[in-house]
C-alpha positions in Angstrom: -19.3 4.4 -13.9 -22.2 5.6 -16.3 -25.4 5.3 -14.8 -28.7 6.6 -16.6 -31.1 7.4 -13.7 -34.9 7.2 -14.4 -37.4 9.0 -12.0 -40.8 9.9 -11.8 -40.2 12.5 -10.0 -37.3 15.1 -10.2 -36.3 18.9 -9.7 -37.9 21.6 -9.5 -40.4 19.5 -7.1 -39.8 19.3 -4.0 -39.9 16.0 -1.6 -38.2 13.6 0.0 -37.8 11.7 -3.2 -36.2 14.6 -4.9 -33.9 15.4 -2.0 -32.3 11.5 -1.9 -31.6 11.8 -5.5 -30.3 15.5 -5.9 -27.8 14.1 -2.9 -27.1 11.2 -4.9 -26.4 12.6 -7.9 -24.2 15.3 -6.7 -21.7 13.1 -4.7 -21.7 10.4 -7.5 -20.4 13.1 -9.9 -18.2 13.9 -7.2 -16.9 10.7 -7.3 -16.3 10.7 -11.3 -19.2 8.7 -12.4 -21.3 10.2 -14.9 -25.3 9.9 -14.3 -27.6 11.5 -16.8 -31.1 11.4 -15.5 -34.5 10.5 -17.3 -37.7 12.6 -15.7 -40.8 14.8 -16.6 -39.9 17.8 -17.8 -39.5 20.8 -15.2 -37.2 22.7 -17.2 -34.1 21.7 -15.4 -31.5 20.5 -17.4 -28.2 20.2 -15.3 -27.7 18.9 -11.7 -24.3 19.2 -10.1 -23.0 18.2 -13.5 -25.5 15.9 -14.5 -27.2 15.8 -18.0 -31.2 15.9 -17.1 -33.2 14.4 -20.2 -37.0 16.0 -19.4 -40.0 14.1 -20.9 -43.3 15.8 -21.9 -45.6 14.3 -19.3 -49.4 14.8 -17.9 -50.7 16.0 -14.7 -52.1 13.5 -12.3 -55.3 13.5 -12.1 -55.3 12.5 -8.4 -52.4 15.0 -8.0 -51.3 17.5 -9.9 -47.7 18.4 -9.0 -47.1 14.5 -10.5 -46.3 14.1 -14.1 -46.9 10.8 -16.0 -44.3 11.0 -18.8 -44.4 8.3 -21.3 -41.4 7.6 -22.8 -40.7 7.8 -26.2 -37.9 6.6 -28.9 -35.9 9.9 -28.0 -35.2 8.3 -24.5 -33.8 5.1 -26.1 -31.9 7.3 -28.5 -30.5 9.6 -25.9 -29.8 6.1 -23.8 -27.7 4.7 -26.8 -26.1 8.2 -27.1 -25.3 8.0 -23.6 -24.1 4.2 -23.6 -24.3 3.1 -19.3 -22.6 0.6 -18.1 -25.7 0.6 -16.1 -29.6 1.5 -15.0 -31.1 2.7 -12.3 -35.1 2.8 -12.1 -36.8 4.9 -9.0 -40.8 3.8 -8.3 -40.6 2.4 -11.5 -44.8 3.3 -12.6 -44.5 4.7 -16.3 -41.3 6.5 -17.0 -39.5 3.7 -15.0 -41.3 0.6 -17.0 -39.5 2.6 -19.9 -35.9 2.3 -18.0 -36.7 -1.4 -17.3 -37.5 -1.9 -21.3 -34.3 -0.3 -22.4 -32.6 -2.2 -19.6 -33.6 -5.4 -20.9 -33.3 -4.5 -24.6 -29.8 -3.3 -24.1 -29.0 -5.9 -22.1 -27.7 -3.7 -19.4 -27.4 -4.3 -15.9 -30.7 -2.8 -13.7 -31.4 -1.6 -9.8 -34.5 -0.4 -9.1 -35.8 1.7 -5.9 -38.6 1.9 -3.7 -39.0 5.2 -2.3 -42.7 5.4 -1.7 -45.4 3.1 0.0 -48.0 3.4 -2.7 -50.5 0.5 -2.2 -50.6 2.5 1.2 -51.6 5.7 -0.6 -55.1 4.2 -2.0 -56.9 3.9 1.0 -56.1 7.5 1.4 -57.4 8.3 -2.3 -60.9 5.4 -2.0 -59.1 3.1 -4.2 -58.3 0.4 -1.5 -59.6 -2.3 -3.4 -56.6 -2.2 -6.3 -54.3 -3.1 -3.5 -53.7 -6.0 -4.7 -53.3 -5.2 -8.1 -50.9 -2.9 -7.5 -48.7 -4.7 -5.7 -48.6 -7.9 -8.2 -47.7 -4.6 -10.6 -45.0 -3.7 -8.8 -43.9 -7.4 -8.2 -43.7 -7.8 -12.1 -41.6 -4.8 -12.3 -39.2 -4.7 -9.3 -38.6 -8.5 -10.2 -37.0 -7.6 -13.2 -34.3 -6.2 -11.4 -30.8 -7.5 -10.3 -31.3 -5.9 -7.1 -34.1 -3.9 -5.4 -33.6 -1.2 -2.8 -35.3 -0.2 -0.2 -34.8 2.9 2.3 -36.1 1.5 5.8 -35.9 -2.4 7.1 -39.4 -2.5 7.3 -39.8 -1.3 3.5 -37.4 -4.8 3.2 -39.9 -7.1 5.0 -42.8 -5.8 3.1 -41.4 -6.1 -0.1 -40.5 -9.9 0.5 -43.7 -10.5 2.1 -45.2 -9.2 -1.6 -42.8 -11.9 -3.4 -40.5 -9.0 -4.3 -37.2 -10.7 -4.4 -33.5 -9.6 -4.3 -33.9 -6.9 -1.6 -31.8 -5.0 0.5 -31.7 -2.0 2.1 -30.4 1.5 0.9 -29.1 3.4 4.1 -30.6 6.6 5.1 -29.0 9.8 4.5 -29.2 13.7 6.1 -27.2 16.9 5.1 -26.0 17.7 8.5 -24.1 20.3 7.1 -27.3 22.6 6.4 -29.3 21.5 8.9 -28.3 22.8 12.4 -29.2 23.6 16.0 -27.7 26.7 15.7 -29.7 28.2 13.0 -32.6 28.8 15.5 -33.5 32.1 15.2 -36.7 34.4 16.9 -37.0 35.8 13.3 -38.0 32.9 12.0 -40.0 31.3 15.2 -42.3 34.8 15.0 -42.9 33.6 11.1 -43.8 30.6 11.8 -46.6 31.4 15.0 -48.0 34.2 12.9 -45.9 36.8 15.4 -46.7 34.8 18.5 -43.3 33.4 19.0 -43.7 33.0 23.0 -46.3 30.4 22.2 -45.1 26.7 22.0 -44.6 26.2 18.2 -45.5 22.8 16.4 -44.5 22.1 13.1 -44.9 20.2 10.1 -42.8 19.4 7.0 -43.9 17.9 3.9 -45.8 17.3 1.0 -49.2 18.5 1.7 -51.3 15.5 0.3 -54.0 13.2 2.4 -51.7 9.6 3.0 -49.8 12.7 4.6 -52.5 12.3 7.1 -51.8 16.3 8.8 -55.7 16.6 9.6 -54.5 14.5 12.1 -52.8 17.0 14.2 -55.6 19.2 14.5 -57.0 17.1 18.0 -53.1 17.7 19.1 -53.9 21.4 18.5 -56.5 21.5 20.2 -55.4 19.8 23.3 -52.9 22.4 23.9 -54.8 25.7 23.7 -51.6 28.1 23.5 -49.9 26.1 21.2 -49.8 27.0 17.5 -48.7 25.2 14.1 -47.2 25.8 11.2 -47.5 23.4 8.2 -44.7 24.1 5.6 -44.8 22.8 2.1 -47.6 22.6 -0.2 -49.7 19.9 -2.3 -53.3 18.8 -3.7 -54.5 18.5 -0.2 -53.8 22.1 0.8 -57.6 24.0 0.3 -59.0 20.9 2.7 -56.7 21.3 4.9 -57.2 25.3 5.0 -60.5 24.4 5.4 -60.0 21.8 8.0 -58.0 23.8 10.1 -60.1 27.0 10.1 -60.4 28.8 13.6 -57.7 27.2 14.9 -54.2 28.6 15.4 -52.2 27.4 12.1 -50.0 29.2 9.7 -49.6 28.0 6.6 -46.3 29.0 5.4 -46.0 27.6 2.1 -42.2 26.0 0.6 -38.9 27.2 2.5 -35.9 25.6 0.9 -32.1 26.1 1.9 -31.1 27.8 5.5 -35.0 28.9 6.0 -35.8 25.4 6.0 -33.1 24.5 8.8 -33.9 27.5 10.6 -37.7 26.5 10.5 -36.6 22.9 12.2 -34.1 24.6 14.6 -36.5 27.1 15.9 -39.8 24.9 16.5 -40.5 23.3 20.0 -41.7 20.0 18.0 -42.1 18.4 14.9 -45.1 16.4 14.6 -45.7 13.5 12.0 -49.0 11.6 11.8 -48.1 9.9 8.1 -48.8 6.2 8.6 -46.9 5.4 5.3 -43.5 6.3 5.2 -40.7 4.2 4.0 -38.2 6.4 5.6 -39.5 9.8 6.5 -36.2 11.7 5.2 -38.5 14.7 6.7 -37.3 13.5 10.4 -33.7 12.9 9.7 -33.6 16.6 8.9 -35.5 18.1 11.8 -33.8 15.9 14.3 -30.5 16.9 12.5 -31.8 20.9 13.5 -31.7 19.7 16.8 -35.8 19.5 16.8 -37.1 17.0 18.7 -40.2 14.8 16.8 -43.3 13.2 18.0 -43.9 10.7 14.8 -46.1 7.6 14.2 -44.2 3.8 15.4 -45.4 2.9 11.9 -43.5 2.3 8.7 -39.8 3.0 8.1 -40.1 5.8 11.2 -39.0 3.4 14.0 -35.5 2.8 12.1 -35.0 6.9 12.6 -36.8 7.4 16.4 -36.1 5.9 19.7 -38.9 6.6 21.8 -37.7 8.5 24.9 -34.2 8.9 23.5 -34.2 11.1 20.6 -38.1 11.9 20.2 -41.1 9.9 20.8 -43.5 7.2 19.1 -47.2 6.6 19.4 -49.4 4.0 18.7 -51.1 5.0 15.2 -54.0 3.2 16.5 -54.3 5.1 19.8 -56.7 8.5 18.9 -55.0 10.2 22.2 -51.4 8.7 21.5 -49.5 11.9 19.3 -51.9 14.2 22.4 -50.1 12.5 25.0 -46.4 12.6 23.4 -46.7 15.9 22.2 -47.9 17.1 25.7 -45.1 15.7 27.6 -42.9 16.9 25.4 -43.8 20.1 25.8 -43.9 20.1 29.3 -40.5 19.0 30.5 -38.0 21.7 29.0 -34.9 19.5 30.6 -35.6 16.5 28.8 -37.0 18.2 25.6 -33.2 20.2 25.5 -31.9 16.0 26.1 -33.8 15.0 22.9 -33.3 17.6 21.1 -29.5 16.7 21.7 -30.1 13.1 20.8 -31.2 13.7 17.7 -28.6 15.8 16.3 -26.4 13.0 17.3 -28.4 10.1 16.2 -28.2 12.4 12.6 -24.9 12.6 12.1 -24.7 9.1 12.2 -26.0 9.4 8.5 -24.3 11.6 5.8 -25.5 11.5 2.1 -21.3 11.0 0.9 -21.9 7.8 3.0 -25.9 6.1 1.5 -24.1 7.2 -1.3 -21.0 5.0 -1.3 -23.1 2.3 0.2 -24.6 2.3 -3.8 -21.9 2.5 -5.2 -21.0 -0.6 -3.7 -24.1 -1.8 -4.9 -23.5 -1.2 -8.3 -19.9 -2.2 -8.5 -21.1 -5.8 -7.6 -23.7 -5.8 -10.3 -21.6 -4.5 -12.7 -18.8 -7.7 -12.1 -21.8 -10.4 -11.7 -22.0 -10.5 -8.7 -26.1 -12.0 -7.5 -28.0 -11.0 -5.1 -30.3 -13.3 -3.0 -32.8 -12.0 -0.6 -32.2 -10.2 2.0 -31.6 -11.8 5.8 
């Protein structure tokens, strides 16, 4: 198959969006199919075989490290040039509309993706009142669609609540290979807790942004006096959050990519998520495939990863003390933590990227013979 993949968001960011789609690319090449993929330009222009066409885009205002990227009559040319059999639009908002107009105009077969909650994201940004613009926006453009993919079940549901039709759900996916229990190391436990690695060590993963919702873990902080955090990644939201976090005990560390990314996971005590908007939360997959057990919000696509008590634990986004509580029993019983922390390596390698990514292929090879979609069950 040829499949011309547009994103709004591609190498050399960094996110869970990014890591699904380097993953995908790499194991449909793998599989002989041939993607070339439409994004702003980052100055990357080969993925794991994989043509990447960049477009000239504009920062963000709301966030920088985005790029709107208009599209322009080089993309269609480069799409004729390229002639898929189909296409493939992710968060469709500007580059995307431009996938959905060459899908239509070319009469080729489209899928479209939903990777992140955005009507979520305004209340976070005081723009809670275009809610329900945005999400008759998005209905007008998923709908276009053959099919429309969604990352957790409860993604699914909220899509068809919105009148998004022809949904159905696009399994989750970890690379178990990289990340690994064994790659805890005190190295990399003393760089994290800012040389303090006897101290119990929380940790956060992520895009560094306000839906992120990290202040959050500041009351967890400082309900457990020797306990320390590190926040790892970076975003628009970093200098408030410095700010935010001042006198307390938390390191922040900035990217890690590769091994010192897995070895961050394996060698943390906990891995805290407050984020009430996740449609997946890729971010948990890969510290609970470190062997790291998570205290995460029962919110959003997070239940599908976490059972509470089994392989981490949930609270109630709506209870101030819940992620206090979890966190604290958590730290407290080392059997049971070493039990979780068990669980969830297991409960990972459930999931393998060779496996979400077969699962599309699927997807597409019905498309492609005519094959219709109704909504999901």
């Amino acid at each position: 198959m040829r499949v011309a993949l547009f994103t709004e968001t591609f190498l050399p960011k960094i996110d869970g969006i990014v890591t699904r789609l380097r993953h995908t690319v790499e194991h449909l090449q793998r599989n002989g199919d041939q993607v070339l993929v439409f994004c702003p330009d980052g100055g990357v222009r080969e993925h794991k075989g994989a043509k990447v066409h960049g477009v000239k885009g504009m920062p963000l205002p709301l966030y920088p490290e985005l790029k709107l990227a208009i599209p322009t009559p080089n993309v269609g040319k480069a799409l004729e040039r390229f002639n898929p059999d189909l296409v493939h639009v992710v968060n469709p908002a500007v580059l995307g509309l431009g996938g959905i107009y060459y899908a239509k105009t070319m009469n080729l077969p489209l899928v479209a993706s939903y990777h992140t909650h955005l009507p979520q994201y305004l209340q976070h940004y005081g723009l809670g009142s275009l809610e329900g613009l945005l999400w008759e926006l998005l209905k007008l453009a998923h709908n276009q669609a053959q099919l429309n993919l969604c990352t957790s079940t409860a993604m699914v549901e909220a899509l068809e609540t919105r009148g998004i039709e022809r949904v159905d759900l696009w399994q989750r996916g970890v690379d178990t290979e990289m990340f690994q229990p064994h790659l805890a190391s005190q190295q990399m436990r003393s760089r994290l807790s800012g040389g303090h690695p006897e101290s119990p060590l929380l940790l956060y993963v992520g895009r560094v942004s306000a839906e992120k919702q990290i202040d959050q873990i500041k009351p967890v902080l400082e309900a457990i006096p020797d306990a320390r955090l590190a926040i790892v990644g970076d975003g628009p939201y970093r200098e408030a959050l410095e700010a935010h976090f001042a006198g307390t005990k938390t390191n922040f560390v900035g990217y890690l990519q590769g091994l010192e990314l897995a070895s961050a996971f394996a060698s943390s005590d906990a891995f805290i998520f407050p984020s009430r908007t996740e449609t997946l939360g890729l971010v948990l997959l890969e510290a609970m495939a470190a062997g790291c057990p998570v205290v995460a919000a029962n919110s959003g696509g997070i239940p599908d990863i976490v059972t509470d008590g089994v392989n981490g634990y949930l609270f109630d986004p709506a209870d101030p003390d819940g992620a206090i509580v979890a966190t604290k029993r958590l730290l407290a019983a080392k059997e049971e933590r070493e039990k979780l922390r068990e669980n969830a390596r297991l409960e990972a390698e459930r999931w393998s990227w060779s496996a979400a990514t077969s699962q599309l292929r699927n997807y597409y090879q019905k498309i492609l013979k005519g094959e219709s979609f109704s909504m999901a069950a």
